[in-house]
C-alpha positions as CSV (number, residue, x, y, z in Angstrom):
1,X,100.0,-19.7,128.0
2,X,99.0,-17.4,130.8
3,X,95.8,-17.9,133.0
4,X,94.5,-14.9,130.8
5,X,95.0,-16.2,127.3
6,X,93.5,-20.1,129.0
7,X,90.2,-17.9,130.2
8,X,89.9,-16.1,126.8
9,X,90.1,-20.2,124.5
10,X,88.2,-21.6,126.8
11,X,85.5,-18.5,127.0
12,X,85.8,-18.4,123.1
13,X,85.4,-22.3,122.9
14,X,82.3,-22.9,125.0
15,X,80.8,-19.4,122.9
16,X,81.1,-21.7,120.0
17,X,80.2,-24.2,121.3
18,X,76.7,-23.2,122.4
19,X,75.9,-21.3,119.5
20,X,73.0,-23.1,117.7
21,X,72.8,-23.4,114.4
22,X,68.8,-21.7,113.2
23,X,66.1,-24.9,113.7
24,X,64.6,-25.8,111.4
25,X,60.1,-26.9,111.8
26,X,57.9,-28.4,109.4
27,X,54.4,-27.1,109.3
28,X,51.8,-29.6,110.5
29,X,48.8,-29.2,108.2
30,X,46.6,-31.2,111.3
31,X,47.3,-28.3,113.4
32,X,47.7,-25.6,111.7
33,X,44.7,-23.7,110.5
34,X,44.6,-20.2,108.9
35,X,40.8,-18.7,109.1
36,X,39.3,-15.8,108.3
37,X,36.2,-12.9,109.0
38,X,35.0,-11.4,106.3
39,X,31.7,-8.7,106.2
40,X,28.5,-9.9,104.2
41,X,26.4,-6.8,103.3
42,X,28.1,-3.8,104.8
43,X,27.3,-4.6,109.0
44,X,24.7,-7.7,108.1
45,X,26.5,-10.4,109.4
46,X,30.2,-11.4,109.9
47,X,31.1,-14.4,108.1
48,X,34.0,-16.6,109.0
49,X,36.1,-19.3,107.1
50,X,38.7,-21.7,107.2
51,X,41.4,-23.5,105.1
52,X,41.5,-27.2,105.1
53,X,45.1,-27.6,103.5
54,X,48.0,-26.2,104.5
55,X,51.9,-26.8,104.1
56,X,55.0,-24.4,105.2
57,X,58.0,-24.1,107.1
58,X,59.4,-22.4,110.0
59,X,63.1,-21.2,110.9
60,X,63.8,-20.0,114.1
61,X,67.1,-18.9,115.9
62,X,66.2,-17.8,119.1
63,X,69.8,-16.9,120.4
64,X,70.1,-14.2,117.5
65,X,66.3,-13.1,117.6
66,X,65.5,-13.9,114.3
67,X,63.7,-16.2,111.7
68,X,61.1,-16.9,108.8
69,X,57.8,-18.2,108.3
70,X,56.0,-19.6,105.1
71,X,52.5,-20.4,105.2
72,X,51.2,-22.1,101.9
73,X,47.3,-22.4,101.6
74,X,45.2,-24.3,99.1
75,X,42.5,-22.3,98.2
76,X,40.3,-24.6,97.2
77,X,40.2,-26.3,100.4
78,X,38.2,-23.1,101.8
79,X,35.4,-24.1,104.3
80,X,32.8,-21.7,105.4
81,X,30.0,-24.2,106.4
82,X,28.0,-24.4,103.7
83,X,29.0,-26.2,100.1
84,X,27.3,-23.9,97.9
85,X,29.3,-20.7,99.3
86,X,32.8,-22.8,99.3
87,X,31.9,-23.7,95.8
88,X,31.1,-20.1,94.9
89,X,34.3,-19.0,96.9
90,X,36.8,-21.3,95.3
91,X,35.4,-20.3,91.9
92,X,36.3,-17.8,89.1
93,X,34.3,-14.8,90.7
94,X,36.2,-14.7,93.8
95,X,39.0,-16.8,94.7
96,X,39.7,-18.6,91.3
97,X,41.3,-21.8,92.5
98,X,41.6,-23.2,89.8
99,X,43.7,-20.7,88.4
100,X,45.2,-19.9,91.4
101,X,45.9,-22.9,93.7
102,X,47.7,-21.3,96.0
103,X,47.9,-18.6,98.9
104,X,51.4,-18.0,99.7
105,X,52.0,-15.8,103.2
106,X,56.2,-15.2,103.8
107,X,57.1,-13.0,106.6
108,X,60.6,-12.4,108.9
109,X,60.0,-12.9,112.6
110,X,61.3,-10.2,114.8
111,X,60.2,-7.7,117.2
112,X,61.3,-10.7,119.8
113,X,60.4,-10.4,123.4
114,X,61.6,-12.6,126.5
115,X,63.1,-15.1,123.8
116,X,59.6,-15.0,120.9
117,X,58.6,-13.4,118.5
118,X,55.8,-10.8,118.7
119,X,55.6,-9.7,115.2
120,X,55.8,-11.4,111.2
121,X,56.8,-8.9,108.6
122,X,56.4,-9.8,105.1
123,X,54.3,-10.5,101.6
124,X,50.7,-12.1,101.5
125,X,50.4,-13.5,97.7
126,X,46.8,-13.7,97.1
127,X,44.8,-14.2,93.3
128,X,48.5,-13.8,91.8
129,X,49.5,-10.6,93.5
130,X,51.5,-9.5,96.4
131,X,51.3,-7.2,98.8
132,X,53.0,-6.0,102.3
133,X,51.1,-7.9,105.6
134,X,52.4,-7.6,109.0
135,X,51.1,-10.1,111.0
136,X,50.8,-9.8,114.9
137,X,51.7,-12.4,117.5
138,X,49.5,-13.4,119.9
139,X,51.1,-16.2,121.7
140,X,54.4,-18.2,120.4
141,X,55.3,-21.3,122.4
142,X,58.3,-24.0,121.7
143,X,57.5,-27.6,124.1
144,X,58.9,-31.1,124.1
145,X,55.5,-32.8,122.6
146,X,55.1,-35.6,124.9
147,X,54.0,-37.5,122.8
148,X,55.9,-37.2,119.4
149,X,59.2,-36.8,120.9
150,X,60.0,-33.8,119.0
151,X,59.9,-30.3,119.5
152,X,57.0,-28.2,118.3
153,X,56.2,-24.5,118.2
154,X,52.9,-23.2,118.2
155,X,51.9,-19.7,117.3
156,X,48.4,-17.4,116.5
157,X,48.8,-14.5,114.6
158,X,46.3,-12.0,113.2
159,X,46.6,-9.2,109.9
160,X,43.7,-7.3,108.2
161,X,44.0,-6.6,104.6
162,X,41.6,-5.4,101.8
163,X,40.9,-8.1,99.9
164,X,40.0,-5.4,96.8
165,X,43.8,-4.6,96.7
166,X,44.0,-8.9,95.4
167,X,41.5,-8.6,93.0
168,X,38.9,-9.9,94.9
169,X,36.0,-7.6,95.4
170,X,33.1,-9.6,94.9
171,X,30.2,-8.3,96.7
172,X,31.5,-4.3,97.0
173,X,28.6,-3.5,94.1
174,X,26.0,-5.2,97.1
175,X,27.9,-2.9,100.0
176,X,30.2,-5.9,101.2
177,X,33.2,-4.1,103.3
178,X,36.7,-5.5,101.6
179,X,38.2,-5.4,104.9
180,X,39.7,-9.4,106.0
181,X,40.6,-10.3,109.2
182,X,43.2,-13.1,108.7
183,X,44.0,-15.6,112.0
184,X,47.1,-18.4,111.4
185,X,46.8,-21.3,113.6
186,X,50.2,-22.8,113.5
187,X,51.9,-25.7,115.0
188,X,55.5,-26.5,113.5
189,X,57.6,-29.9,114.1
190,X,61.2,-29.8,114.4
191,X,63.1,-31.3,112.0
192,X,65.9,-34.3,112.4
């Protein structure tokens, strides 16, 4: 073999091997917290939430700018400071969790700049129906956790939707705008 045709294996060899496979996180529900803001009586008083319960996953490949998020919420673990409104909330006027246990968001990462993501583009699944949410990305950060041992990325991201276009329009006889503002808090462990 010529020096050429050495230069060209070994270039092709150390291309593969430093291509990394997509990695793989694992949502932590102690860290990851998707809230909400939400009008009560047209301009009265802005109103905000949280969920209690999460679960999800995260893949990330960083070399070819791409990846996936699913956030899964349990609805009836909303918390807005006061039991009477979570009760009403989680109940069959508004959210229904009984009926429906779940909030799914899925999204694709991409609009990727200096190596993250700045933008999830996907399907909020809400009271039993789906609809299109892009979700901005306000920070994005992969460390070593010092004290896990593992790597974890951490992102906040923020979408508006109507929560009408769900089903859920309680209050919009009393003036209530429909408008949501939607924050995910997310921290993601690497898997082994």
């Amino acid at each position: 073999m010529n020096r050429l045709s050495i230069a060209l294996v070994f270039g092709t060899l150390s291309a593969v091997a430093g291509a990394a496979p997509p990695a793989n996180y694992s949502v932590d529900p102690d860290h990851t917290h998707p809230s909400f803001e939400v009008d009560h009586f047209g301009g009265l008083s802005v109103w905000r939430g949280t969920f209690k319960r999460t679960a999800g996953k995260v893949v990330l490949d960083v070399a070819a700018k791409s990846g996936s998020v699913e956030i899964k919420v349990d609805t009836g673990s909303i918390d807005l400071a006061n039991d009477k409104l979570n009760e009403h909330v989680s109940g069959p006027e508004m959210l229904d969790a009984a009926k429906f246990p779940t909030a799914t968001y899925q999204g694709t990462l991409g609009s990727f700049k200096n190596g993250v993501p700045t933008l999830a583009t996907g399907t909020l699944t809400l009271h039993g129906v789906t609809k299109p949410l892009t979700l901005k990305i306000d920070s994005f950060k992969c460390i070593q956790h010092p004290m896990i041992k593992k790597e974890v990325c951490g992102a906040d991201a923020t979408g508006t939707f109507n929560r009408a276009d769900f089903g859920v329009n309680y209050g919009q006889q009393y003036g209530f705008k429909q408008e949501v503002v939607m924050r995910i808090q997310v921290e993601a462990i690497k898997a082994d």
